[in-house]
Backbone of each chain as nested JSON, in Angstrom:
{
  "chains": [
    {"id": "A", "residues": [
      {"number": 1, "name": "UNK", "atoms": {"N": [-16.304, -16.1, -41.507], "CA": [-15.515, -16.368, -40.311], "C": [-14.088, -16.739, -40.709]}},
      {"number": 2, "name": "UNK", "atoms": {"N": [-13.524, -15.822, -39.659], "CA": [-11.589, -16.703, -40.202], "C": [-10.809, -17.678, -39.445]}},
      {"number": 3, "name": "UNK", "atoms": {"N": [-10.205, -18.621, -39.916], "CA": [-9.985, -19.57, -39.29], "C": [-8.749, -19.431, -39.715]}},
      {"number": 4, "name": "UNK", "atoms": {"N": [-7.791, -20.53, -39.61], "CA": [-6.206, -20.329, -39.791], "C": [-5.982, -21.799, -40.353]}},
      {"number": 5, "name": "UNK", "atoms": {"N": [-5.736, -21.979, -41.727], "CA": [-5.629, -22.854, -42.864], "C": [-3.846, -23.119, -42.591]}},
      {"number": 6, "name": "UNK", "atoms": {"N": [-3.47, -24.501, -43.026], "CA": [-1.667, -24.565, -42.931], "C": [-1.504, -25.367, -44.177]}},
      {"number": 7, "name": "UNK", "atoms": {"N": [-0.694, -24.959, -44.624], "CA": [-0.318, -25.079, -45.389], "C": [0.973, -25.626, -45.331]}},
      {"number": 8, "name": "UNK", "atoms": {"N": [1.451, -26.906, -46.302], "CA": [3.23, -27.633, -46.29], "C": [3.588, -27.095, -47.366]}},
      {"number": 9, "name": "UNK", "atoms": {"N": [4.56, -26.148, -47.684], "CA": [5.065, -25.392, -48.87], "C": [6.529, -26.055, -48.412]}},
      {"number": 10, "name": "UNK", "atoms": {"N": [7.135, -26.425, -49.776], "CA": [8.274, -26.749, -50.034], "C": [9.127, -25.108, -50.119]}},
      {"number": 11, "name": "UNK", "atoms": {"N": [9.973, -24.766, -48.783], "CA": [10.516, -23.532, -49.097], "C": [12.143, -24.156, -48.897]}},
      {"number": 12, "name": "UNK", "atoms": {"N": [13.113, -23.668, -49.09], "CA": [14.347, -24.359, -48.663], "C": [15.463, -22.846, -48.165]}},
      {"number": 13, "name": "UNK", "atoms": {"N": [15.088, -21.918, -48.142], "CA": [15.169, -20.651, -47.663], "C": [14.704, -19.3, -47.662]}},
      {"number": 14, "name": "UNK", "atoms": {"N": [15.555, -18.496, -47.288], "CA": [14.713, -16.954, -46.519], "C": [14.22, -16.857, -47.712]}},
      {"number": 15, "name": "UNK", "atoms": {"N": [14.513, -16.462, -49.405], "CA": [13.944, -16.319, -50.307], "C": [12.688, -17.227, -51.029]}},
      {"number": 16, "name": "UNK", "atoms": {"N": [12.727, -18.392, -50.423], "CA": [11.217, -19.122, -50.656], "C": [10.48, -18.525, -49.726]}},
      {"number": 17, "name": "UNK", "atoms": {"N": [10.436, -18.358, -48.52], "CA": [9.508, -17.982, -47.496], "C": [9.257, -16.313, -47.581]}},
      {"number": 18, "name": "UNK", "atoms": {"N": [10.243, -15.419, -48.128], "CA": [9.543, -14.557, -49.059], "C": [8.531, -14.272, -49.591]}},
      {"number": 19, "name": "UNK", "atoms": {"N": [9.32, -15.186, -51.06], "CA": [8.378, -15.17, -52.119], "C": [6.831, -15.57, -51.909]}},
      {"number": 20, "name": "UNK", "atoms": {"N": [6.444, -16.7, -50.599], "CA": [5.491, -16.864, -50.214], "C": [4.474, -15.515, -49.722]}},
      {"number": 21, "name": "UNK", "atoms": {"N": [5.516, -14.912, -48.693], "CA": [4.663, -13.943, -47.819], "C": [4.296, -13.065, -48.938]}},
      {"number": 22, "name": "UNK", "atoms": {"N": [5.261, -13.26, -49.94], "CA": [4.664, -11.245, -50.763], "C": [3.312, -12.154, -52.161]}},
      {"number": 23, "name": "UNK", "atoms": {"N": [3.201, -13.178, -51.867], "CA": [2.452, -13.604, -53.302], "C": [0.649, -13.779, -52.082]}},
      {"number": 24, "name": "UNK", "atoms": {"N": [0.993, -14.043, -50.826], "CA": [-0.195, -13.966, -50.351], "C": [-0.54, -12.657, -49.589]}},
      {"number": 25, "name": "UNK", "atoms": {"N": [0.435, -11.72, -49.733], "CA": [0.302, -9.807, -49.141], "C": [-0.383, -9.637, -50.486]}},
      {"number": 26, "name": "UNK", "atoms": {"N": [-0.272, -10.089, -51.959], "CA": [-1.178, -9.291, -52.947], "C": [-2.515, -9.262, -52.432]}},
      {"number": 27, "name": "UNK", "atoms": {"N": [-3.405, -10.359, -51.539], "CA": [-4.838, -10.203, -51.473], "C": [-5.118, -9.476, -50.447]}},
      {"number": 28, "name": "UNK", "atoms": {"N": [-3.897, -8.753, -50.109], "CA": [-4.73, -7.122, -49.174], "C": [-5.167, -7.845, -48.1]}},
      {"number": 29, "name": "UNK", "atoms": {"N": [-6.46, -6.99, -48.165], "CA": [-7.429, -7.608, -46.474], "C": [-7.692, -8.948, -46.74]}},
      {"number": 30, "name": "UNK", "atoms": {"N": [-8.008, -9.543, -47.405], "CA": [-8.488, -10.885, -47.274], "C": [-7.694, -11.98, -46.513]}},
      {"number": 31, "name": "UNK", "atoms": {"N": [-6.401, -11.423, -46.325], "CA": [-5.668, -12.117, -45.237], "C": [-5.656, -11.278, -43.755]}},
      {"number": 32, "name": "UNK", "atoms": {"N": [-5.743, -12.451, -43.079], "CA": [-5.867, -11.309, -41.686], "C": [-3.882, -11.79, -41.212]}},
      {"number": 33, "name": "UNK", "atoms": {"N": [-3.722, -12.592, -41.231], "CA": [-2.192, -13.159, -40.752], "C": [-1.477, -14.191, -41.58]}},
      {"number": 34, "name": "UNK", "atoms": {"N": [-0.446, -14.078, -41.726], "CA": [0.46, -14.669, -42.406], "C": [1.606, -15.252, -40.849]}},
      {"number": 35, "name": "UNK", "atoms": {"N": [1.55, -16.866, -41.134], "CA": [2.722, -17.191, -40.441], "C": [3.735, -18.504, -40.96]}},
      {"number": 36, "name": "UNK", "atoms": {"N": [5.136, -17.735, -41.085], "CA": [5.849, -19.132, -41.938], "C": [6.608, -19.338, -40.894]}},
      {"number": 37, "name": "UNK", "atoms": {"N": [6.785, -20.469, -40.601], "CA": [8.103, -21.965, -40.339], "C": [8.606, -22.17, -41.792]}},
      {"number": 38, "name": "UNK", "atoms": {"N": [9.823, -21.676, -41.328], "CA": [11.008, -21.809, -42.622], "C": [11.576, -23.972, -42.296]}},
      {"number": 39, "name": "UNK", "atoms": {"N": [11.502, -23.442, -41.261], "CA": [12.081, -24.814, -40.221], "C": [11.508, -26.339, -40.896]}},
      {"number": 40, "name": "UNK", "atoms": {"N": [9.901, -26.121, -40.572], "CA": [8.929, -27.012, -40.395], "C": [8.475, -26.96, -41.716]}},
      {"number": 41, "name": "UNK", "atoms": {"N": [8.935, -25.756, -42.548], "CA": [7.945, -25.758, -43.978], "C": [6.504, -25.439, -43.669]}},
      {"number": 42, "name": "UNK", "atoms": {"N": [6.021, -25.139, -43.064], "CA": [4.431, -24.278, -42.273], "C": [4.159, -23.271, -43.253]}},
      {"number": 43, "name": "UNK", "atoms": {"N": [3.224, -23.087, -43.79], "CA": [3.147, -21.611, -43.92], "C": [1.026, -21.718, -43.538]}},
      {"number": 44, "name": "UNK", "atoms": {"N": [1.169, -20.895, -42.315], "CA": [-0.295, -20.78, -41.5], "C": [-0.79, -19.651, -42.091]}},
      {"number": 45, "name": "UNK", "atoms": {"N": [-2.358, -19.434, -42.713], "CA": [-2.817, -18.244, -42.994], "C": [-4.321, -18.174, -42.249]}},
      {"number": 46, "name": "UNK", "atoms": {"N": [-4.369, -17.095, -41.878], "CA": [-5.857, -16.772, -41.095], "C": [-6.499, -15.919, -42.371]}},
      {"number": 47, "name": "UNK", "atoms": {"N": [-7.565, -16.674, -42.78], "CA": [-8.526, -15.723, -43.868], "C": [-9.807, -16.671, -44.095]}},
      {"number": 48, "name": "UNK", "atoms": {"N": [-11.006, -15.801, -44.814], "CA": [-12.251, -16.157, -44.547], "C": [-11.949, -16.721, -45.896]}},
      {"number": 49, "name": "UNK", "atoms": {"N": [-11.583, -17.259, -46.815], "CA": [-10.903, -17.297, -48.354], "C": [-11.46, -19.189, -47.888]}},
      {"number": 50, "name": "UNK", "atoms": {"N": [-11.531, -19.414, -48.548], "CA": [-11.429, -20.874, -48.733], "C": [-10.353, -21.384, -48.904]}},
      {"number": 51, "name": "UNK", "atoms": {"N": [-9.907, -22.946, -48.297], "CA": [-8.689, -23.396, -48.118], "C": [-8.317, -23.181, -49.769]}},
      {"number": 52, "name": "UNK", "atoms": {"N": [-9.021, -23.941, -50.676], "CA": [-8.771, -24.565, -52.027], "C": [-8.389, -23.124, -52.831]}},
      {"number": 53, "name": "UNK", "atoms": {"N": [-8.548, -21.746, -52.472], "CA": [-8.138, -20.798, -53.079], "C": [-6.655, -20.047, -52.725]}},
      {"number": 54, "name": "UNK", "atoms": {"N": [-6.718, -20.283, -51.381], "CA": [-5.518, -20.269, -50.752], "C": [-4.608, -21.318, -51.327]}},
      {"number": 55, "name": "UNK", "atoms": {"N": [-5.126, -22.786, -51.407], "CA": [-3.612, -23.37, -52.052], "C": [-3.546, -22.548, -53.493]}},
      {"number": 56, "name": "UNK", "atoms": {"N": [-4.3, -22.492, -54.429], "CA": [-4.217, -22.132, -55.522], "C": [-3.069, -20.871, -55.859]}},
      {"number": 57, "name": "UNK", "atoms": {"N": [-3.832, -19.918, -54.736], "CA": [-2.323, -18.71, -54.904], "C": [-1.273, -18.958, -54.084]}},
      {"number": 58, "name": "UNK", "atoms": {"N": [-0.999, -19.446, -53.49], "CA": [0.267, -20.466, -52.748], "C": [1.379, -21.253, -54.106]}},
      {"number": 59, "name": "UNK", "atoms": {"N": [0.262, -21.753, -54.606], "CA": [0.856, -22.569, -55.798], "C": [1.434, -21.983, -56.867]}},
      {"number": 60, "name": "UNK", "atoms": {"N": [0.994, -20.484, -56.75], "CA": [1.277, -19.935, -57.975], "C": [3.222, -19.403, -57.605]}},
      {"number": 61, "name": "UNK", "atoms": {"N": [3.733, -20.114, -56.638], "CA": [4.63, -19.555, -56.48], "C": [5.931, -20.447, -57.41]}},
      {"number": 62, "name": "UNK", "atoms": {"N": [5.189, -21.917, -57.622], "CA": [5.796, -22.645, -58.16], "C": [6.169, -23.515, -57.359]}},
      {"number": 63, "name": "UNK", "atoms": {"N": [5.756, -23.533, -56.035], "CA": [6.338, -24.375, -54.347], "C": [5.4, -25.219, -54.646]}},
      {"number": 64, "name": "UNK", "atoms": {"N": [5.549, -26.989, -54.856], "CA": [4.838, -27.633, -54.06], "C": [4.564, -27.759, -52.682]}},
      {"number": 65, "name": "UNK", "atoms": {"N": [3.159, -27.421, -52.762], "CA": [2.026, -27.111, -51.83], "C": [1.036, -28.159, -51.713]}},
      {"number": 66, "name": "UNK", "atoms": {"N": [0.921, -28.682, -50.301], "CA": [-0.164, -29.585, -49.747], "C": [-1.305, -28.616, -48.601]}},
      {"number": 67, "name": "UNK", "atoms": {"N": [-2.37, -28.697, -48.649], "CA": [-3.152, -28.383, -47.688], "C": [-3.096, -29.538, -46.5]}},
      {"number": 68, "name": "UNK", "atoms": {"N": [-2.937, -28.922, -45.537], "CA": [-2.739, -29.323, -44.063], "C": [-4.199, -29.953, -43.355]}},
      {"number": 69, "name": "UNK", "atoms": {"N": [-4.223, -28.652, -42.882], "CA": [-5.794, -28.749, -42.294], "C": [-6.023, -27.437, -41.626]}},
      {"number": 70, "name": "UNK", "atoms": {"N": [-7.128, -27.145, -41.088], "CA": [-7.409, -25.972, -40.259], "C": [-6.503, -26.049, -39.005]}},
      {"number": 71, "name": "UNK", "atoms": {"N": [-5.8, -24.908, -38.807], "CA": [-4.937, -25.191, -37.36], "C": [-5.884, -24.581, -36.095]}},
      {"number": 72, "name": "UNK", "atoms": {"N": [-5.812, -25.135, -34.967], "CA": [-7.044, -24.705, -33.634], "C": [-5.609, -24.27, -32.655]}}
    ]},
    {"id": "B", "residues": [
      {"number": 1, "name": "UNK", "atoms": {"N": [8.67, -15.227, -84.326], "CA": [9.98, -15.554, -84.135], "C": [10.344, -15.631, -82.632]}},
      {"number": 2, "name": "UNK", "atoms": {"N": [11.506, -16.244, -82.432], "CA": [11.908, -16.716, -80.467], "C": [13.051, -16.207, -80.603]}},
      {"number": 3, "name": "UNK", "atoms": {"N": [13.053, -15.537, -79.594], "CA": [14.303, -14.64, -79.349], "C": [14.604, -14.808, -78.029]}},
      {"number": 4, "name": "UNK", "atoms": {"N": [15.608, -14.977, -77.217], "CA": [16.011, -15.526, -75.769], "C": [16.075, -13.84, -74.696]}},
      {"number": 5, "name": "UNK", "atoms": {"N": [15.018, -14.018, -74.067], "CA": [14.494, -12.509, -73.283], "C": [15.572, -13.02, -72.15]}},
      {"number": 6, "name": "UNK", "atoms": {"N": [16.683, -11.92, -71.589], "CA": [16.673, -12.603, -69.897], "C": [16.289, -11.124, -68.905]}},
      {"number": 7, "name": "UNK", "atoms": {"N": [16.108, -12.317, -67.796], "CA": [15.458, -11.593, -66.559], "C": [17.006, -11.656, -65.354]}},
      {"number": 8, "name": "UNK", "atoms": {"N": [16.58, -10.148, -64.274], "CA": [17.446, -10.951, -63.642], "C": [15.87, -11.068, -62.373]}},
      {"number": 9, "name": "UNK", "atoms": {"N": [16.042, -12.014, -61.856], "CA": [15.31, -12.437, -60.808], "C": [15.927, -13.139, -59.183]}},
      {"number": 10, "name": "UNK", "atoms": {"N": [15.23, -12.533, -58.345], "CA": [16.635, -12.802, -57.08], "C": [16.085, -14.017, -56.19]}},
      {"number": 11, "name": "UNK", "atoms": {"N": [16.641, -15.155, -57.125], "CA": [16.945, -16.343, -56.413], "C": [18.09, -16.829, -55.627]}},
      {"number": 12, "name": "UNK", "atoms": {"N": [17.98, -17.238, -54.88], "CA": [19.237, -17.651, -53.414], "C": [19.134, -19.111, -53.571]}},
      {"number": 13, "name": "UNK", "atoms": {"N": [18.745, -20.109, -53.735], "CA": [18.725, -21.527, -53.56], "C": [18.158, -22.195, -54.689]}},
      {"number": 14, "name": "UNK", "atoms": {"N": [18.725, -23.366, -54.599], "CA": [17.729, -24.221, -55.547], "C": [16.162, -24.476, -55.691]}},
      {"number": 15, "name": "UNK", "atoms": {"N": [15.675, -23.964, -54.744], "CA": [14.647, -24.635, -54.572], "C": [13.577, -23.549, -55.292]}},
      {"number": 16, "name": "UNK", "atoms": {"N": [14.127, -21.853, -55.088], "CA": [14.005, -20.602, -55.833], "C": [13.878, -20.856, -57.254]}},
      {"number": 17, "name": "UNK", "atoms": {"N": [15.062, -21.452, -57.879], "CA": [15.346, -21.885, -59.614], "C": [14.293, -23.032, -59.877]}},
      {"number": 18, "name": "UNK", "atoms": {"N": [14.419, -24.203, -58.931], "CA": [12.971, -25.178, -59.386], "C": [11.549, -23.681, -59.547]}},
      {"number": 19, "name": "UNK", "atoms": {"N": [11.402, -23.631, -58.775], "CA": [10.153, -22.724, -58.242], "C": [9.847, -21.985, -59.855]}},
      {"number": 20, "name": "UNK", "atoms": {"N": [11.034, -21.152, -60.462], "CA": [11.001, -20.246, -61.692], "C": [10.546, -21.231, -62.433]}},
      {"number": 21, "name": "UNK", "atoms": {"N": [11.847, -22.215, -62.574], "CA": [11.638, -23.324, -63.96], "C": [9.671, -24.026, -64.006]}},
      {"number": 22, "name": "UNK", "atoms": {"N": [9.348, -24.107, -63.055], "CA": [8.033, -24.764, -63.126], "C": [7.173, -24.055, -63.227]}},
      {"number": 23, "name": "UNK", "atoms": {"N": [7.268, -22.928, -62.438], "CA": [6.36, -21.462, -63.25], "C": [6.545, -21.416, -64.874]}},
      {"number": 24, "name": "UNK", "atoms": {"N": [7.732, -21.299, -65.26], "CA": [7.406, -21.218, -66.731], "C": [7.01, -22.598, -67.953]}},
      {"number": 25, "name": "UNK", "atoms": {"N": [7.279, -23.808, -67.111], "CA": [7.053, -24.635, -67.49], "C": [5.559, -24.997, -67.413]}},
      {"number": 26, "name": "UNK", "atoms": {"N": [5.065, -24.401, -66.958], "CA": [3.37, -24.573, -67.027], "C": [2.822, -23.848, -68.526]}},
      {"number": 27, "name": "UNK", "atoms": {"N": [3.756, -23.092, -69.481], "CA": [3.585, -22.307, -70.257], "C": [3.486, -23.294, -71.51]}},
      {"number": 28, "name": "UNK", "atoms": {"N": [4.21, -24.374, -71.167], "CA": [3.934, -25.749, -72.525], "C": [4.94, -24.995, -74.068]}},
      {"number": 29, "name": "UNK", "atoms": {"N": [4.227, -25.61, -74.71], "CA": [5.459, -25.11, -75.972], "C": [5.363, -23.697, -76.024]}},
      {"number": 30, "name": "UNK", "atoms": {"N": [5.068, -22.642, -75.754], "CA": [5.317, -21.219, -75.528], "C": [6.485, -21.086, -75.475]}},
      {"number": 31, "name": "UNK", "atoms": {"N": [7.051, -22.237, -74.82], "CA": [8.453, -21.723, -74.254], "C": [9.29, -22.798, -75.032]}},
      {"number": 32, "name": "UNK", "atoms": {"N": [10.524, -22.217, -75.779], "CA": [11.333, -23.532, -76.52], "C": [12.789, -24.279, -75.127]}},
      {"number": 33, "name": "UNK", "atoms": {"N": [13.136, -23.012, -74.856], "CA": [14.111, -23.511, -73.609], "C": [14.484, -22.228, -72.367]}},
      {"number": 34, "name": "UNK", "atoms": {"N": [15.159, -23.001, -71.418], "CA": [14.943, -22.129, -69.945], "C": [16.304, -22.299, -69.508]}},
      {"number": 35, "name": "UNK", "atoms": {"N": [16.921, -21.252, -69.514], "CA": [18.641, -21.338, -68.791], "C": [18.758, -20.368, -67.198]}},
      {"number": 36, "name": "UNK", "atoms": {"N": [18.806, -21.071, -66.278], "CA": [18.533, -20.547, -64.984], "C": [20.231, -20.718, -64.768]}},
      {"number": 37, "name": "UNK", "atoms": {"N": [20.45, -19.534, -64.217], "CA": [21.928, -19.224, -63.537], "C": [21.638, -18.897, -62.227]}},
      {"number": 38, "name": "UNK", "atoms": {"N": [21.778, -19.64, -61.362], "CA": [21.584, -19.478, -59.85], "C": [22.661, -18.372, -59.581]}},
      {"number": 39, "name": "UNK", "atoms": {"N": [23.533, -18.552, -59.426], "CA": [24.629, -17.506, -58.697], "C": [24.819, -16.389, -59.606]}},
      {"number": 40, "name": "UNK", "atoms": {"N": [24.7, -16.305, -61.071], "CA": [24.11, -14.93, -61.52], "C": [22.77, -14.267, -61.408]}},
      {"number": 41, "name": "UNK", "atoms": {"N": [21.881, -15.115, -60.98], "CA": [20.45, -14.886, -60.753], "C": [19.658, -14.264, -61.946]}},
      {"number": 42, "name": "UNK", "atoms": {"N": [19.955, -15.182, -63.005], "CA": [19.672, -14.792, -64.198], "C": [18.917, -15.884, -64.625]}},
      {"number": 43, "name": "UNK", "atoms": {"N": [17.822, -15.556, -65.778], "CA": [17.109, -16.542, -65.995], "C": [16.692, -15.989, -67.694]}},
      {"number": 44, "name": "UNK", "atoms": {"N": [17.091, -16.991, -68.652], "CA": [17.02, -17.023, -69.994], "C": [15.63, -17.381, -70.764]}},
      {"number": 45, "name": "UNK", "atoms": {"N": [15.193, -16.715, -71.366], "CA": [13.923, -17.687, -71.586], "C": [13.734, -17.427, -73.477]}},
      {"number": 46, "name": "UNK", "atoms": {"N": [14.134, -18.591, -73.561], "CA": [13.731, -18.583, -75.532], "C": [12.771, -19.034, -75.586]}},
      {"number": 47, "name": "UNK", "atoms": {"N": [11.785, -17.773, -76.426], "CA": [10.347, -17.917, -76.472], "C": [9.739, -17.083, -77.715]}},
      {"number": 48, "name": "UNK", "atoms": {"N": [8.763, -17.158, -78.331], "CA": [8.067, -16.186, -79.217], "C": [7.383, -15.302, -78.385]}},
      {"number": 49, "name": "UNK", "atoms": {"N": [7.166, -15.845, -77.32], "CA": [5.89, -14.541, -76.055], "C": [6.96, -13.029, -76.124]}},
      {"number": 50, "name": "UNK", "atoms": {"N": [5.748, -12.193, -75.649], "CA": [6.507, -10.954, -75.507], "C": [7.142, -10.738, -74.065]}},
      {"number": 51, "name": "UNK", "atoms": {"N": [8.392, -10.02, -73.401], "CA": [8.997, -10.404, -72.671], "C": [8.029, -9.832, -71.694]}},
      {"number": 52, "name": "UNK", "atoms": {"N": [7.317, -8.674, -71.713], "CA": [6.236, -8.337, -70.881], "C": [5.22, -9.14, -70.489]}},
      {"number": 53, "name": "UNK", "atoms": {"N": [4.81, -9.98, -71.094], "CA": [4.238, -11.271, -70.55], "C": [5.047, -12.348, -69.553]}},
      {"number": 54, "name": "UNK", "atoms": {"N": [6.275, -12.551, -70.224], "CA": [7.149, -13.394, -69.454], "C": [7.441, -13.116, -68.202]}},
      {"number": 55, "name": "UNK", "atoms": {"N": [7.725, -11.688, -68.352], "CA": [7.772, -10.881, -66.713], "C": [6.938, -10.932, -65.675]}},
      {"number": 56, "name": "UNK", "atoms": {"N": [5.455, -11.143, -66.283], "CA": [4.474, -11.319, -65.566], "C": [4.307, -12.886, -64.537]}},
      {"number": 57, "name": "UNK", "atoms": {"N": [4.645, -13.354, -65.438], "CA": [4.487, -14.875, -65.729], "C": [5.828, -15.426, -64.389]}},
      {"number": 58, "name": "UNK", "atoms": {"N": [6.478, -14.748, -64.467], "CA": [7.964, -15.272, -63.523], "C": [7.738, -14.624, -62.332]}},
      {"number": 59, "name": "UNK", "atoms": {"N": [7.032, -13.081, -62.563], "CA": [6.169, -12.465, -61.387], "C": [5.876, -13.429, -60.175]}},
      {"number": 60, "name": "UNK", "atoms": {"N": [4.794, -14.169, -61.082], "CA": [4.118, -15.021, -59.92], "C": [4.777, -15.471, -58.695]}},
      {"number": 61, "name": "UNK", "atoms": {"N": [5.695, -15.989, -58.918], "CA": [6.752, -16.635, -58.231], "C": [6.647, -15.698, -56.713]}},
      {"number": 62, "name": "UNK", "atoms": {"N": [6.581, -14.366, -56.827], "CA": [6.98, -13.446, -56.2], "C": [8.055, -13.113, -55.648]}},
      {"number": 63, "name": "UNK", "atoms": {"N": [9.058, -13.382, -56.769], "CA": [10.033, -12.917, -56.685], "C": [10.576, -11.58, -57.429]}},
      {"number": 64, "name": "UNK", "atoms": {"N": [11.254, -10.992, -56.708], "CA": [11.684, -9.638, -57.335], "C": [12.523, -9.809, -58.674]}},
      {"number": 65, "name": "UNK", "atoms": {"N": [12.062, -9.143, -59.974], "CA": [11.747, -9.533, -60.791], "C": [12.177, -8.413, -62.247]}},
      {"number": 66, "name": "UNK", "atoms": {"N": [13.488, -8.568, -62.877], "CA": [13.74, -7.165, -63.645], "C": [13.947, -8.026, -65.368]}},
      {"number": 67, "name": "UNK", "atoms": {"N": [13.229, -7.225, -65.695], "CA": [13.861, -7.5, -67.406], "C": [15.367, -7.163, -67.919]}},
      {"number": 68, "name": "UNK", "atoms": {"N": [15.654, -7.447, -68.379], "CA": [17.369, -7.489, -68.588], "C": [17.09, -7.071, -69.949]}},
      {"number": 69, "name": "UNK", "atoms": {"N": [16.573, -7.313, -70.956], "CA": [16.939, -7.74, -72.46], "C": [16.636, -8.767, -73.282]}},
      {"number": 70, "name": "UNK", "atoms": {"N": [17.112, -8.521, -74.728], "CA": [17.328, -9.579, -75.435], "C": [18.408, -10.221, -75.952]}},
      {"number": 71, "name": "UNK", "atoms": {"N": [19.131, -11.309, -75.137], "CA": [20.328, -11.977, -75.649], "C": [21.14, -12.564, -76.679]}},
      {"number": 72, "name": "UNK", "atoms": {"N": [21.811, -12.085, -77.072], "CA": [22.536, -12.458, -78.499], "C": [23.155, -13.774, -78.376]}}
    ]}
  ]
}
């Protein structure tokens, strides 16, 4: 089941929030949606993935990254 | 032997250059030193690794990502 995980990524512009979207476009289908707040620092993902794998490739961007919670 | 590989990689902000520097800094003594030029968008890396690894490695980031050379 997919739910929509949020994520607080330290981005500080268009090129952090980038680098985000194209490092979580590598897992193909396993993402159903990608949504960033450049603003708020948000970055929302809908996938059946487990939160703790999602931060993991989040992290790999070099952004400190906190898991949020499931967004409803 | 360490020879200083650079990349150019397209960072816009500081927060882009933290992001690189801590990606490669997860590499531990692999790496002897790291010269990030924000407004050339260049990034130095004196290392024994091969630069094809390094490339990989700065990859992560997902940032767009070119080998330059080896710097004299």
């Amino acid at each position: 089941m997919s739910v929509v995980h949020e994520f607080k990524v330290e981005m500080t512009c268009g090129g952090c929030s980038s680098a985000v979207q194209r490092v979580l476009g590598k897992l193909g289908d396993k993402i159903e949606d990608v949504n960033i707040d450049l603003d708020a620092r948000t970055v929302a993902v809908k996938s059946s993935m487990p939160a703790e794998e999602l931060l993991e490739v989040i992290k790999k961007t070099g952004k400190t990254t906190t898991y949020v919670g499931v967004k409803n």
